[in-house]
MIROFI-403774 format. One record per atom (N, C-alpha, C): residue in three letters; x negated, y, z negated. Coordinates in steps of 0.05 Angstrom, whole numbers. Each point is the difference from the previous one (the first is absolute). Example, Ala and Ser with C-alpha at 12.3 -4.5 7.8 and 13.67 -1.06 7.14 Angstrom:
# residues 2
ATOM resn     px     py     pz
ATOM  ALA   -264   -114   -156
ATOM  ALA     18     24      0
ATOM  ALA    -18     24      0
ATOM  SER      7     21     14
ATOM  SER    -16     24     -1
ATOM  SER     15     22    -14
***
This chain:
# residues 90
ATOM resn     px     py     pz
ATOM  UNK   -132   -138    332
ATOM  UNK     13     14    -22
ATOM  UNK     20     20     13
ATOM  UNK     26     -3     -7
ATOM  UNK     23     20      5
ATOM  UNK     -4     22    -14
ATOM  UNK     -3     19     11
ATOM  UNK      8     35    -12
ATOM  UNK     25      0     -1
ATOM  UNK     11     -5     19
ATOM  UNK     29     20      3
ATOM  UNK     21    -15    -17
ATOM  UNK     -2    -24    -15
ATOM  UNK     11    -10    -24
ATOM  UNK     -8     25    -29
ATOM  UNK     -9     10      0
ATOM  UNK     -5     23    -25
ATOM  UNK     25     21     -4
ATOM  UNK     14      9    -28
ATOM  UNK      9     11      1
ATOM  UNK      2     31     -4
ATOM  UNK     13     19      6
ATOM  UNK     -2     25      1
ATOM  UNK     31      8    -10
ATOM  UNK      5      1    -28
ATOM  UNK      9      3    -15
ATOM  UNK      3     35     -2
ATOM  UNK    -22      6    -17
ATOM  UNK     -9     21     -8
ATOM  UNK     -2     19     30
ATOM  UNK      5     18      4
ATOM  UNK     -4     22     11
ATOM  UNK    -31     20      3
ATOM  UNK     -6      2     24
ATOM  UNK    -22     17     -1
ATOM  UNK     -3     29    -26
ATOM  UNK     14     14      0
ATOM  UNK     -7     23    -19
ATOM  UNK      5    -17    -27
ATOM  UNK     23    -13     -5
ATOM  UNK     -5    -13    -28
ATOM  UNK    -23    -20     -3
ATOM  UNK    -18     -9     13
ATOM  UNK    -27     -9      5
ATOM  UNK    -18     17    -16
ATOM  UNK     -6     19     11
ATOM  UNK    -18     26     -6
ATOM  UNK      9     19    -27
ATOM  UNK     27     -2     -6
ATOM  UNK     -2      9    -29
ATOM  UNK     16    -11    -21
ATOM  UNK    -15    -33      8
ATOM  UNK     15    -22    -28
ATOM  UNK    -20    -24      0
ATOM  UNK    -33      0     10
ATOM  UNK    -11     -8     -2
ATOM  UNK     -8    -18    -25
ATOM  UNK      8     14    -21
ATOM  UNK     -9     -8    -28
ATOM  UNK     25    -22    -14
ATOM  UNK     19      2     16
ATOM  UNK     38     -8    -18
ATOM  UNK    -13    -38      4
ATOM  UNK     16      1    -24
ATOM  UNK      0    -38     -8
ATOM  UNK     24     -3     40
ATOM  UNK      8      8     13
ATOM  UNK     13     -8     18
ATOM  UNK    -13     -4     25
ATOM  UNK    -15     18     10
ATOM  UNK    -19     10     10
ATOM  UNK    -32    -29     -5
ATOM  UNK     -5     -1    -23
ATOM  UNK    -20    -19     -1
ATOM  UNK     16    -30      0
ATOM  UNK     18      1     -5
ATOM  UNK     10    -29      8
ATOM  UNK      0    -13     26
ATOM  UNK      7     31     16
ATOM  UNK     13     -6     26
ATOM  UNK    -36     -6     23
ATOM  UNK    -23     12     -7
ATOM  UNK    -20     -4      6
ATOM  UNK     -4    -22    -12
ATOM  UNK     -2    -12    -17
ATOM  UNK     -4    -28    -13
ATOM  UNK     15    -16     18
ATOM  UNK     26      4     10
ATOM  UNK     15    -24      5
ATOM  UNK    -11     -1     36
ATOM  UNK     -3     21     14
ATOM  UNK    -13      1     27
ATOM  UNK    -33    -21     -6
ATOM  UNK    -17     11    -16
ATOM  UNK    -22    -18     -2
ATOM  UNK      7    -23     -2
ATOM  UNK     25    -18    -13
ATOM  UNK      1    -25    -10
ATOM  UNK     17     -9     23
ATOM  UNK      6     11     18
ATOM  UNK     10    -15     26
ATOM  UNK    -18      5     17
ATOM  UNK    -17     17     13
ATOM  UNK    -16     -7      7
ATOM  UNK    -23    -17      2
ATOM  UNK    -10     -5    -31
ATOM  UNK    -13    -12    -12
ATOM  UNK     17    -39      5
ATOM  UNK     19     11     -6
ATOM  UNK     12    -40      9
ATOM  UNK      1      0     24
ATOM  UNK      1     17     22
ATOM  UNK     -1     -9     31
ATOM  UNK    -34    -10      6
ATOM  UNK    -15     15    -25
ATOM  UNK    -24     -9     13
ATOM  UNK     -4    -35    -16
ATOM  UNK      6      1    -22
ATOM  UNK    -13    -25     -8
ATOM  UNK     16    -29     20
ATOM  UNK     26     13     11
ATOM  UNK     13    -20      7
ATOM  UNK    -13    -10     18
ATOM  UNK    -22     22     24
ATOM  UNK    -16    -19     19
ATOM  UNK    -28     -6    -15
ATOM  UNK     -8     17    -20
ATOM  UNK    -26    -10    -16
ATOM  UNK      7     -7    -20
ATOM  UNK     -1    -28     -3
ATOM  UNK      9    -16    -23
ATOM  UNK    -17     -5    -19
ATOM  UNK    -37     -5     15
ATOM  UNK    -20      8    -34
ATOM  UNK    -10     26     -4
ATOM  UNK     12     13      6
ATOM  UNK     -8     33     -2
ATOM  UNK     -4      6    -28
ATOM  UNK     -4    -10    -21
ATOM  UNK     -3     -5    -30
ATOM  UNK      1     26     -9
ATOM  UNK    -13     28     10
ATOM  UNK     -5     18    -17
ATOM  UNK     22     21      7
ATOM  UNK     14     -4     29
ATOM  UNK     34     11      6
ATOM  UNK     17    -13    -19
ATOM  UNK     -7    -20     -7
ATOM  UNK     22    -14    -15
ATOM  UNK     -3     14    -36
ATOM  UNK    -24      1     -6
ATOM  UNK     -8     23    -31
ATOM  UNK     18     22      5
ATOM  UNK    -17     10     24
ATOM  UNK     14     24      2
ATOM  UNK     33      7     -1
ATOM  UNK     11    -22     13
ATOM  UNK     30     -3      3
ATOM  UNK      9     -3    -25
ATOM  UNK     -9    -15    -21
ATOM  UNK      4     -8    -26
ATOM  UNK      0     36    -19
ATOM  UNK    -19     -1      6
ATOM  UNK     -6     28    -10
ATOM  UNK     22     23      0
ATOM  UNK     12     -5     21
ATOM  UNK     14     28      2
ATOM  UNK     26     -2     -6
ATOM  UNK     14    -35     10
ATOM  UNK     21    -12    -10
ATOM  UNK      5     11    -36
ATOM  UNK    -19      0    -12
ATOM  UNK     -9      0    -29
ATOM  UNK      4     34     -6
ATOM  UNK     -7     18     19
ATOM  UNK     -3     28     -9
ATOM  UNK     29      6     13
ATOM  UNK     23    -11     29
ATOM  UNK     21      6      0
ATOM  UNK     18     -6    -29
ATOM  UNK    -14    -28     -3
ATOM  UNK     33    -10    -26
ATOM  UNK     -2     13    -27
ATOM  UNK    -28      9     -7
ATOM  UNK     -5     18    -20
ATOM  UNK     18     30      5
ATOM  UNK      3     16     24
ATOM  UNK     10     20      0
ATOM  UNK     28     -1      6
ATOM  UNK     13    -25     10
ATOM  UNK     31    -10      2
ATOM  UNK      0      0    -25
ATOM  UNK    -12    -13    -18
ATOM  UNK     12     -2    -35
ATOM  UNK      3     26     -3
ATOM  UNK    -18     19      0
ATOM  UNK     -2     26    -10
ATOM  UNK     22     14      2
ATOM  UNK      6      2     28
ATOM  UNK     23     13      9
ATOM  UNK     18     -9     -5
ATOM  UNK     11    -27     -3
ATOM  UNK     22      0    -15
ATOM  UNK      4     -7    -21
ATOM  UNK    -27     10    -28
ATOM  UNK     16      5    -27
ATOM  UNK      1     29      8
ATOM  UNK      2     13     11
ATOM  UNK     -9     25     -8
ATOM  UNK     28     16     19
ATOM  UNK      9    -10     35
ATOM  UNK     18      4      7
ATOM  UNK     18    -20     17
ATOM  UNK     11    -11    -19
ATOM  UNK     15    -24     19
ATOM  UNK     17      4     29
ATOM  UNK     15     19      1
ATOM  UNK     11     17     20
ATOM  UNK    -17     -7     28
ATOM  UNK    -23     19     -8
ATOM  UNK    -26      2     26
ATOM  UNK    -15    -25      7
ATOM  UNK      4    -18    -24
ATOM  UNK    -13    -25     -4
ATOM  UNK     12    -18     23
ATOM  UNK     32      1      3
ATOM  UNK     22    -19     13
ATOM  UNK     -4     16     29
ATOM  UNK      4     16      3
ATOM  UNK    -10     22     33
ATOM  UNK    -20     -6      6
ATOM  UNK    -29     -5    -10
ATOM  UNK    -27     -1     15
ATOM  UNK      8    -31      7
ATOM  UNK      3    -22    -21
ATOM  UNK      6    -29     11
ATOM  UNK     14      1     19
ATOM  UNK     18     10      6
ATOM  UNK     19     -4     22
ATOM  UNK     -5     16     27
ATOM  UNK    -10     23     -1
ATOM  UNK    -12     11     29
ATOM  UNK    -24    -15      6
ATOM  UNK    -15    -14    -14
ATOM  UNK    -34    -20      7
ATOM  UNK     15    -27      2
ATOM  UNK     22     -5    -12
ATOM  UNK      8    -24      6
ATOM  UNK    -18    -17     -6
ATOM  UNK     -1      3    -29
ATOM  UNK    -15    -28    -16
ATOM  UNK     13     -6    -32
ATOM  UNK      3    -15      0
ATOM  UNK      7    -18    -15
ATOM  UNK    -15     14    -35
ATOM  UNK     22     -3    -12
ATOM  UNK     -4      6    -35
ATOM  UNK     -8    -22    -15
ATOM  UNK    -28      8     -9
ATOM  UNK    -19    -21    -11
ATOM  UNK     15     -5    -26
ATOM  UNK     -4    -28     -7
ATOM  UNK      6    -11    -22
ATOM  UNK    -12     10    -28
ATOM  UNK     12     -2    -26
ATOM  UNK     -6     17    -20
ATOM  UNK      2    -11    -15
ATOM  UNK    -22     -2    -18
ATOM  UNK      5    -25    -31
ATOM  UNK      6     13    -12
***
């Protein structure tokens, strides 16, 4: 498993007092879900990493929707400094 693939976006003091921001929990979401794919890539029946991966995939795209009905602006900035891709929208 690579560490040093993780990003550090966010800044130490903005760490410590923005713990709670839809930006902030994305950006810990999106570190778990690369991490989390370096591991399944060498554990392939790891079944309950894979829940878990599911899981959180599910609690990032819930709070990407959020944030961008609410601020499209901040919405287009967080995608683009995590460098991921804008989920599709029925």
């Amino acid at each position: 498993m690579v560490k040093n693939s993780l990003i550090s976006v966010i800044s130490q003091e903005e760490k410590e007092k923005n713990k709670g921001s839809v930006e902030f929990q994305v950006f810990n979401f999106t570190n778990k879900i690369r991490r989390l794919t370096s591991h399944l890539e060498l554990h392939r029946k790891d079944y309950l990493s894979q829940r878990g991966l599911r899981k959180i995939l599910g609690k990032r795209q819930r709070l990407l929707a959020y944030l961008s009905k609410k601020n499209r602006v901040r919405y287009k900035e967080l995608i683009g400094q995590l460098d991921i891709r804008d989920p599709k929208t029925r």
